[in-house]
N, C-alpha and C positions, 0 to 999 in steps of 0.2 A: 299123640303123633305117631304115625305109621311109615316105613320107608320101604320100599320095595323096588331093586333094580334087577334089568333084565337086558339081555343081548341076541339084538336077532339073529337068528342062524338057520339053515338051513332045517333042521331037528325042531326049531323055536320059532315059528314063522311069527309077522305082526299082528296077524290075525289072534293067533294064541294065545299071545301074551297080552292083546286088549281085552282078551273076555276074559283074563285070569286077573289083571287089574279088576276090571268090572265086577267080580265076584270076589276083591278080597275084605279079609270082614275090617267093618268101619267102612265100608264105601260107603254105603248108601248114610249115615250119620254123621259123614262130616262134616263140618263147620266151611270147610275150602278145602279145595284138589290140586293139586299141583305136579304138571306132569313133565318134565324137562328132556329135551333128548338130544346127545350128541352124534353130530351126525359128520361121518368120513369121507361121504360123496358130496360134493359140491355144485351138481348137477341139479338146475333148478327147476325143471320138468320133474323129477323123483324125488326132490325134496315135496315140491306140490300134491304129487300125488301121496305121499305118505301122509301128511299136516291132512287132506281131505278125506283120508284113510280115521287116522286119530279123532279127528274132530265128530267125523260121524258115529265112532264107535263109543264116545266119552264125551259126549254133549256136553256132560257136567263140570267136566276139567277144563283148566284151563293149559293151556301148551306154548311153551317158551322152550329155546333149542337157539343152537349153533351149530355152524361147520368147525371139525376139529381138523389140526395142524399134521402132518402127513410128516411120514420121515426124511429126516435132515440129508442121513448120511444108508446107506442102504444096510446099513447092520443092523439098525435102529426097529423094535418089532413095534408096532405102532396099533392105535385101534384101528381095525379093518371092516368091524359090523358097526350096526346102526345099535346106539345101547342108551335105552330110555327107562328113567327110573320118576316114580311119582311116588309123591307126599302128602298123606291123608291127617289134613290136621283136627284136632277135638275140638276147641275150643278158638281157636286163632285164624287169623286171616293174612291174604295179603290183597295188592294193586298194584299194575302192571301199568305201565305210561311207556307209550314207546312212541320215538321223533326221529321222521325222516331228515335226515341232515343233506338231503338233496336240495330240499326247500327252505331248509334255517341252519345258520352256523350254528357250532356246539356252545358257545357261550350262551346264545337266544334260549335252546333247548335247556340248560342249566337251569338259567333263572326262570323259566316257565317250571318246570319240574319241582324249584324247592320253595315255589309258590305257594304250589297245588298241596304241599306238605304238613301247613298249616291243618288241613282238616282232616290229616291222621291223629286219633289217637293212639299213643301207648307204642309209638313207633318204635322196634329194635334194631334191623338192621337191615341195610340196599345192597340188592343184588345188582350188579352194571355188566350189561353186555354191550359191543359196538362190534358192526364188521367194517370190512376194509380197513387195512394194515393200516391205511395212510389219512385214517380220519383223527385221527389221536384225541382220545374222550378227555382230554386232562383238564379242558377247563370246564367240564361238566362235572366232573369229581371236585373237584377244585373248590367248586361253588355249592354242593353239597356240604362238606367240612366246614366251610365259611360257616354259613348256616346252621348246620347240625354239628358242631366238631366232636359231639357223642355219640354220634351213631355212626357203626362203623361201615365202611361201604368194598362190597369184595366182589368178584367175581372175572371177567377175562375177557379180551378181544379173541373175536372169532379167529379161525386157521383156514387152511386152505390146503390142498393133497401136497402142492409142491410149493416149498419155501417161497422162490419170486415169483410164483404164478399169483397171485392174490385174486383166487376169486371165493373168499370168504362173506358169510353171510349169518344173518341173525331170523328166526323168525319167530312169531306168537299167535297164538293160535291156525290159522288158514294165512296171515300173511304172511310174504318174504322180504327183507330188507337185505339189498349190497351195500347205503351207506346209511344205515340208523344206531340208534342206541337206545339201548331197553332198558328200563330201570327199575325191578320189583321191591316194592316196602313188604317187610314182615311186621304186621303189629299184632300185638294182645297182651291183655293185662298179666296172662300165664306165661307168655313168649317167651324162653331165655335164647340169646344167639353167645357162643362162643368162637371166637375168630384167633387163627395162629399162623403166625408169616415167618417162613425160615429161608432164610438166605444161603446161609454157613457158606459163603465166601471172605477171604479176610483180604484186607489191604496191603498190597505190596510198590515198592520202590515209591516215587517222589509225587508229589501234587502237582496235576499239572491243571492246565486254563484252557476253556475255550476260545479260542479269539476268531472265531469263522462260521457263521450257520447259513442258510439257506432254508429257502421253504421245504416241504414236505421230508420234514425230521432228516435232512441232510445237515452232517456239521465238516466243513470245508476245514477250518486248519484248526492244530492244537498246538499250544504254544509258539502260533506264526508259522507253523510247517503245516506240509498237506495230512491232514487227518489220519490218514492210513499207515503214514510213514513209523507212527508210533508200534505199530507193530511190528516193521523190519526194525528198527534200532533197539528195542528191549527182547524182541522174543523171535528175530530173524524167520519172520514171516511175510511172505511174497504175496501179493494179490493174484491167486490162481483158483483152479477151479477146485480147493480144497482149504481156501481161505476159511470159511466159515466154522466148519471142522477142526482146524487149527487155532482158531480166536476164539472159542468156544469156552475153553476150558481157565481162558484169563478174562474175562467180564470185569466190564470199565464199573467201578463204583463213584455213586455219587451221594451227599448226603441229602435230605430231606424232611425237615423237623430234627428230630432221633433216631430216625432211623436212614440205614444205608440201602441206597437201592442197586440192584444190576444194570448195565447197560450191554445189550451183543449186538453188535450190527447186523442187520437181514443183508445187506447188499453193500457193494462200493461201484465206485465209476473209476474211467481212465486216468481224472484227473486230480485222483485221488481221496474224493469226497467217501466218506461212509454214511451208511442210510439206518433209522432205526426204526421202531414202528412205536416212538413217541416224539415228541418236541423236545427236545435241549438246550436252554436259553444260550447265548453268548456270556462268558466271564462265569460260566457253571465250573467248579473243580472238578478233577477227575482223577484216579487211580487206577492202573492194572492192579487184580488182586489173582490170589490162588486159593485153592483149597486141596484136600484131599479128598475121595467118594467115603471113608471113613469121618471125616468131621460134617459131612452134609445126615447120613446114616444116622450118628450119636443125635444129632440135634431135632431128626425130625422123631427119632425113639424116644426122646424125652418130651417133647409136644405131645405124642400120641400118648403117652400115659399120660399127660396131665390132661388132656382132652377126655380119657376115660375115668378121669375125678368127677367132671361135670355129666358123665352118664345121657350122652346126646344120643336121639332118639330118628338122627338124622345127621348123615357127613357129608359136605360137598368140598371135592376138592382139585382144585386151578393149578394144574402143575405145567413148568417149563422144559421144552422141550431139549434145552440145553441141559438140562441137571441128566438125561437119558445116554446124551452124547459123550458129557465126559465119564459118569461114572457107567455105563455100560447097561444093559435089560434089565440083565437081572437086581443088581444094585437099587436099579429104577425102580423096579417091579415092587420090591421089598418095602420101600418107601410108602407103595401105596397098601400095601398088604399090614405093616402097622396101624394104619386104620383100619381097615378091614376085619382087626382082629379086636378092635373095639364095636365096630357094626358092620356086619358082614355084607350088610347092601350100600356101601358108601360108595358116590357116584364121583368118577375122575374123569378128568378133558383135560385138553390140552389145547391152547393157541396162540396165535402171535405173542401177545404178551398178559400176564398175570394183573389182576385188579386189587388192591388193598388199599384204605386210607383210614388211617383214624387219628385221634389228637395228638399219638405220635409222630407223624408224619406218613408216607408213603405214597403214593399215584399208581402209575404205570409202571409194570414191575418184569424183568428179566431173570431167569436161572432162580427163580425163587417158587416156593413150593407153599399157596395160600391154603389154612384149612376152618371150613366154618362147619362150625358145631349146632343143631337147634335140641331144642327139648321143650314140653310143656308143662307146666306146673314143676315142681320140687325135688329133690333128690330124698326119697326117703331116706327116713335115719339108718334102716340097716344095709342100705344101699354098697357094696364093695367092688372096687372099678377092678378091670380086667385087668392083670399085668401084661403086657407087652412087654416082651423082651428078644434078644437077640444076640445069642451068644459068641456067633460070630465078631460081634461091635463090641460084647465090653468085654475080652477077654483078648485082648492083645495081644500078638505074638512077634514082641520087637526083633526077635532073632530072623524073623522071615521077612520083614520089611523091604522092600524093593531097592535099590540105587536110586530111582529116580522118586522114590518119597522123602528120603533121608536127603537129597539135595534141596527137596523142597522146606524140610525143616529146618536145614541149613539157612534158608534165603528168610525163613519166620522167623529165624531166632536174629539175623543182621538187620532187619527190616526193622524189628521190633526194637535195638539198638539206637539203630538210626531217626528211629520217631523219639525216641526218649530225646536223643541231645539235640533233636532239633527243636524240640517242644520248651528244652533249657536255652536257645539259643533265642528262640521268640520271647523267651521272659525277659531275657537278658536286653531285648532291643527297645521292649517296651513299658520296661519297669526302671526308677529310679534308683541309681547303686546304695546308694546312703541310707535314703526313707522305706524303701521296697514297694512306694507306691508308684502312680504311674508315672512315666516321665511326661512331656512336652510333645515327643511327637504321636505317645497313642491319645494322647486329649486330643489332639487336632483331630485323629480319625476320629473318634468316637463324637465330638462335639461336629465337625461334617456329618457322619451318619444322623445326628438327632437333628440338624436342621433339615436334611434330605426327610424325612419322616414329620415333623410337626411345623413347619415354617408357616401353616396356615391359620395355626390353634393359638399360638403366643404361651402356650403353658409350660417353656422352658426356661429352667433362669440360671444363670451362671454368677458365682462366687467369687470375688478375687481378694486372697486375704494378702495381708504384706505384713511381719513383725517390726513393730516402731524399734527405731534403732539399732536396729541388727549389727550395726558396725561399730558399735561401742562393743556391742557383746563380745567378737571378733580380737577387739584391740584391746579391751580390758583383761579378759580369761585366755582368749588365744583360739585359735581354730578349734581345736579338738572340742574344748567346751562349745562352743557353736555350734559342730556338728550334733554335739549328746542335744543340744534346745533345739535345733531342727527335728532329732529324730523322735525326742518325746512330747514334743509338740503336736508331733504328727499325728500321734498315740492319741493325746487328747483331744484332737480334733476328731480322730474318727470313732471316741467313743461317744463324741454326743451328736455324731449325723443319723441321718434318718438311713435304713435298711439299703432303701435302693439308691439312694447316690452316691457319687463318683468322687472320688477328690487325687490330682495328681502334681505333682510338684512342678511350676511352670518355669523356675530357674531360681538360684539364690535363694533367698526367705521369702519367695512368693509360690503362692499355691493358686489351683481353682479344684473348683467343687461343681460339679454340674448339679444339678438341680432339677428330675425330671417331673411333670405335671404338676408346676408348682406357679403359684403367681409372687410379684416381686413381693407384695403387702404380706403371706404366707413366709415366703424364704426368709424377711428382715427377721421375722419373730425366731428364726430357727437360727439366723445369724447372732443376734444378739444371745440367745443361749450358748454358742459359740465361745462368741465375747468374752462371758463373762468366766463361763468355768476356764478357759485361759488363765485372767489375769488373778483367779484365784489359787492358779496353781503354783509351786514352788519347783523352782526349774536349778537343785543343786546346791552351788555356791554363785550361783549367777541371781537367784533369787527368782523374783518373779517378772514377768514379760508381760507385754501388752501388744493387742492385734489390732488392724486397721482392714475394716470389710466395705469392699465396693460391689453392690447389687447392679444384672442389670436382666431382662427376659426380654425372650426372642420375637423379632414386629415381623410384621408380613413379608420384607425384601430383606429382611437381613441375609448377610453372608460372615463368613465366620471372620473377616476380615471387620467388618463393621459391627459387630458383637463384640469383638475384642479391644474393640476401639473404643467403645463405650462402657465397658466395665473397665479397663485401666480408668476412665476418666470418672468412673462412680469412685475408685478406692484414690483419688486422688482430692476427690471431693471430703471424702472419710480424712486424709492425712491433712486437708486445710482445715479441716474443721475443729481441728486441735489430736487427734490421732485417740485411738482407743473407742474409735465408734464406727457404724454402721452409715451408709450411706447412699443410697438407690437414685440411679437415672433411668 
């Protein structure tokens, strides 16, 4: 695999660098050509004539490209030429599918796409491009992962010169698309792809809720208030014409699988809505977070040498225009120049927002910095990767540190406080004080959540155990002994449950056990092993106990009201039955 990137300029005309493409060695033996170009003018007369320019000079390639994202704020030095780099591969291929989304929703487009995927072999990894800010790919990503949740899928919505101008666009080969999405597979049996998503944003102050959206990635209130307001009351910020600049630097996080994504709004209204250029469910959480331009630095220096372990023979990399805004050009710059110094022709863009998914999580991404790695065949053994380094980043000079970093490490160190004891304040509400298992009211959620999720399958079953005479134990030994046979009860019940079930204490000497993908005829058998190591056990000077188990799994209309109602009456069947047995309705 061969990469070669180039920027036209005055000195560099397009002509030049098609017939220097044309001529470099490996053209003519490649296996697939791949020519990508990002492009700063959004003018679709000059994009046409260019795409008919390329196409006639490199018949053989193929040509995929976007419009890139123009500067934010006027400090900001941005790409200004046209800069197209192609990939000559030896052995590997790819396929290029691309859907107008004039004519079919994104969702249509998905599942026709991860259809057609079936007659890839040896597939490694999808390239996803879409223009228009406001067509949000995410359930075509979406439905990739579904599908494929190992192949990882990257690349970026197109930009536009000016932030709310959106007249962004995608094209491939001689066409042009304002609302499509492109989707390149890379397959081959040689193909390695390496993919790195760095955020280096952290979480700051309290979790909040959406409770407000609207169509086109509009979300109306957070926590019952108008959307916007959340940045005057934490960060005393105004909706003016310097807004974006100002909210830039605190990106709303959200989680996603494992990973945390960014959120920065492109726009707001009068009435206080903010606008993003993805969808934002309703009851999604949300955080202001901070960083400093030193912890965004450390983190993509340590990606880019671990990206020069796998010796990639090709770097494409999807950066956010926010990461330029708060840490500054050069800062910026530096970011990309880490890889750079691993392949000195690695190709960067920038646009509305960043692409990444894989079984980690991820979508549509803000202030985050994607990098994919390709190579063909192997790393030889005496292969030694390049260091990158930066001595400015590891070599700290806390005596020069700013005021306004040291407040910020102030607000990491109380934040980080504050998640700790609230994280002991959630154990606290949802955990039993005595047993340490769960109380009463997180069964209820938990057992709501599994009926919301399986009410159609029946393969849930729920436990109800009850200790036979628990109030002799009480009035014979005394409380304290009571409590020690609750708590090592407990012990022995959850040494003979299975891995993934639930067990929490429902009140007094009753328990439940949830039971997930389990049928009732399955759960008795796990019950009566229950049973029995119980009544074999020696509980002290109290001696030994006996338990009483009522079965019951979840029908079509149950609710957790009528689930409960019928397991009390299975373990009621158990205690007529003479106590010490198992019992299923």
């Amino acid at each position: 695999m061969i990469q070669k990137t180039f920027e036209v300029t005055g000195e560099h005309s397009l002509d030049s660098i098609l017939m220097e493409i044309r001529g470099m060695r490996g053209y003519d033996s490649a296996s697939a050509r791949l020519v990508q170009i990002y492009e700063p003018n959004s003018d679709k007369n000059y994009i046409q004539a260019m795409l008919n320019n390329v196409k006639s000079k490199l018949p053989e390639c193929r040509v995929i490209g976007m419009t890139t994202l123009g500067p934010v704020k006027k400090e900001n030095i941005t790409q200004k030429n046209t800069v197209i780099s192609v990939i000559l591969f030896k052995e590997s291929g790819f396929r290029i599918s691309v859907y107008d989304c004039y004519s079919m929703d994104v969702s249509f487009a998905g599942r026709l796409f991860t259809q057609s995927l079936c007659l890839i072999d040896d597939l490694r990894g999808i390239l996803v491009m879409s223009s228009c800010a406001r067509l949000y790919p995410t359930d075509f990503i979406e439905r990739i992962n579904k599908d494929y949740p190992d192949i990882p899928v990257f690349g970026a919505q197109a930009g536009s010169e000016v932030l709310i101008d959106d007249r962004s666009k995608i094209f491939i080969d001689d066409m042009i698309y304002t609302r499509g999405i492109m989707a390149v597979c890379f397959y081959g049996k040689e193909l390695s792809i390496r993919t790195d998503c760095n955020l280096g944003w952290r979480a700051l102050g309290k979790e909040m809720t959406v409770t407000g959206i609207a169509k086109e990635g509009f979300i109306t209130s957070i926590d019952d208030q108008p959307a916007i307001s959340i940045y005057k009351k934490y960060l005393d910020v105004v909706p003016d014409e310097y807004f974006f600049e100002n909210v830039c630097a605190f990106p709303l996080l959200m989680k996603n699988g494992n990973m945390r994504l960014g959120r920065v709004p492109l726009d707001y209204t009068s009435d206080g809505r903010l606008q993003f250029s993805m969808t934002i469910e309703k009851n999604s959480k949300l955080m202001l977070s901070y960083s400093k331009p030193r912890y965004l630095l450390k983190k993509t220096l340590f990606y880019a040498n671990e990206m020069s372990k796998f010796k990639p023979e090709a770097i494409m990399l999807y950066a956010c225009m926010n990461r330029r805004v708060f840490m500054g050009n050069e800062n910026a710059d530096k970011e990309f120049n880490y890889y750079k110094a691993v392949n000195p022709e690695t190709l960067t863009g920038c646009g509305y927002g960043e692409i990444y998914k894989s079984s980690d999580g991820g979508g549509i991404l803000n202030s985050t910095l994607v990098a994919v790695g390709m190579r063909e065949g192997a790393i030889p053994s005496d292969y030694e990767p390049v260091k990158v380094s930066d001595l400015e980043v590891e070599s700290e000079d806390y005596s020069s540190i700013p005021i306004w970093e040291r407040l910020v490490t102030f607000l990491e160190a109380t934040t980080s406080e504050l998640d700790e004891k609230i994280e002991k304040l959630n154990k606290l509400a949802e955990r039993d004080q005595l047993t340490g298992i769960f109380n009463r009211r997180k069964l209820d959620g938990l057992i709501s959540y599994e009926l919301s999720k399986r009410r159609r399958d029946e393969r849930l079953t729920l436990m109800m155990i009850d200790i036979d005479y628990f109030k002799n134990v009480n009035d014979t030994y005394g409380h304290d002994m009571g409590d020690m046979v609750l708590k090592e009860l407990t012990k022995c019940i959850m040494s003979t449950m299975r891995t993934g079930d639930t067990i929490g204490r429902w009140g007094g000497e009753e328990f439940i056990i949830i039971v997930p993908d389990t049928t009732s005829a399955n759960a008795k058998i796990a019950a009566e092993r229950i049973r029995r190591r119980v009544a074999e056990t020696s509980f002290g000077l109290v001696g030994h106990v006996t338990i009483s188990i009522g079965i019951t799994s979840v029908k079509k209309d149950d609710t957790t009201e009528s689930l409960f109602t019928r397991v009390d009456k299975a373990l009621y069947d158990a205690k007529n039955n003479g106590r010490n047995c198992v019992a299923i309705r």
